[in-house]
N, C-alpha and C positions, 0 to 999 in steps of 0.2 A: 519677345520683342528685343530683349538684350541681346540674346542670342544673335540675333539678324543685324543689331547694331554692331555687336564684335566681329563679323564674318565681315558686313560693308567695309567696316574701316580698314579689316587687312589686306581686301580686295582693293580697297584704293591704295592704301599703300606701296601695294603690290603694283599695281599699274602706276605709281609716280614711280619707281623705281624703273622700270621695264622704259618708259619715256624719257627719262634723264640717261637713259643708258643709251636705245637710240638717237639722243640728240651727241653727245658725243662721238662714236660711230659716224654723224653724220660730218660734226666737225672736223674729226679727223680725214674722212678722204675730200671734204672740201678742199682743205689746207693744201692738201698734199698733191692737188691739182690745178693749187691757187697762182698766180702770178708771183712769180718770185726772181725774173729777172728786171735790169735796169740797164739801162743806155746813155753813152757817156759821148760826146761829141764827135763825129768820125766814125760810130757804127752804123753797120750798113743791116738796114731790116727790109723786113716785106710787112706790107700796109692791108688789114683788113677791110676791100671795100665789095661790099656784092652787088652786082648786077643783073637785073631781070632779062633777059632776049626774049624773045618770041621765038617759038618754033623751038628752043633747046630745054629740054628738064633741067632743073636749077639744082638737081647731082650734076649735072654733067659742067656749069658754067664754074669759071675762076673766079676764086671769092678774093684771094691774095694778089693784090698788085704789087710789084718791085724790080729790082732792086732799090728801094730809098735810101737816104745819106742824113742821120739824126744831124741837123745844125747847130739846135741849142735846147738845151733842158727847161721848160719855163718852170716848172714846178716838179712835184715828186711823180706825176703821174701825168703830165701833157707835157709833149715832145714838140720841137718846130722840127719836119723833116724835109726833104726836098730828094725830087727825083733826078736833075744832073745841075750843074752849076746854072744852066740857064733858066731852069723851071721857074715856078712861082710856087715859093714855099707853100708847106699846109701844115696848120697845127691839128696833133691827131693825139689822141687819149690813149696811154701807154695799153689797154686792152685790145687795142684795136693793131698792136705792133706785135710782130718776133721778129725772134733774131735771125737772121739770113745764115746761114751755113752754107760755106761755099762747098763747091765739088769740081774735083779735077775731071773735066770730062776727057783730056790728052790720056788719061790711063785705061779708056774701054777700047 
């Protein structure tokens, strides 16, 4: 009976280890794929908004609307952005933004 109680306990052991090792593993490529930029008045992003159609596979529909123009920062994570000076601003939650990178298309 001892016997069985010394084997359980290092088998558990053994598997809190092996679990605390996977969860780090897990945190690290979270991290590493987490949000980590920020937007400062005057950048220009593309807005995450998906739309359903009919008739098209929702591979094939644009999930990114833009170019938007960030207006004002309301907090650490919602943005007020606006799509040209006339629009009617929208507040949108920094997960649902990136950043535009432009591209010269005069150079193809």
């Amino acid at each position: 009976m001892k016997n069985l109680e010394a084997c359980l306990e290092r088998v558990h052991a053994f598997a809190r280890e092996r679990i605390k090792l996977a969860s780090e593993r897990m945190k690290t490529r979270y991290y590493s794929r987490a949000t980590d930029h920020y937007f400062t008045e005057g950048d220009v992003v593309w807005m995450y908004n998906p739309k359903r159609r009919r008739g098209l596979s929702p591979k094939l529909q644009q999930n990114w609307e833009g170019s938007y123009t960030v207006v004002k920062k309301l907090n650490d994570v919602v943005y007020r952005v606006q799509r040209s000076p006339n629009a009617k601003p929208k507040v949108i939650h920094i997960n649902r933004l990136a950043p535009c990178k432009s591209t010269d298309h005069n150079s193809i």
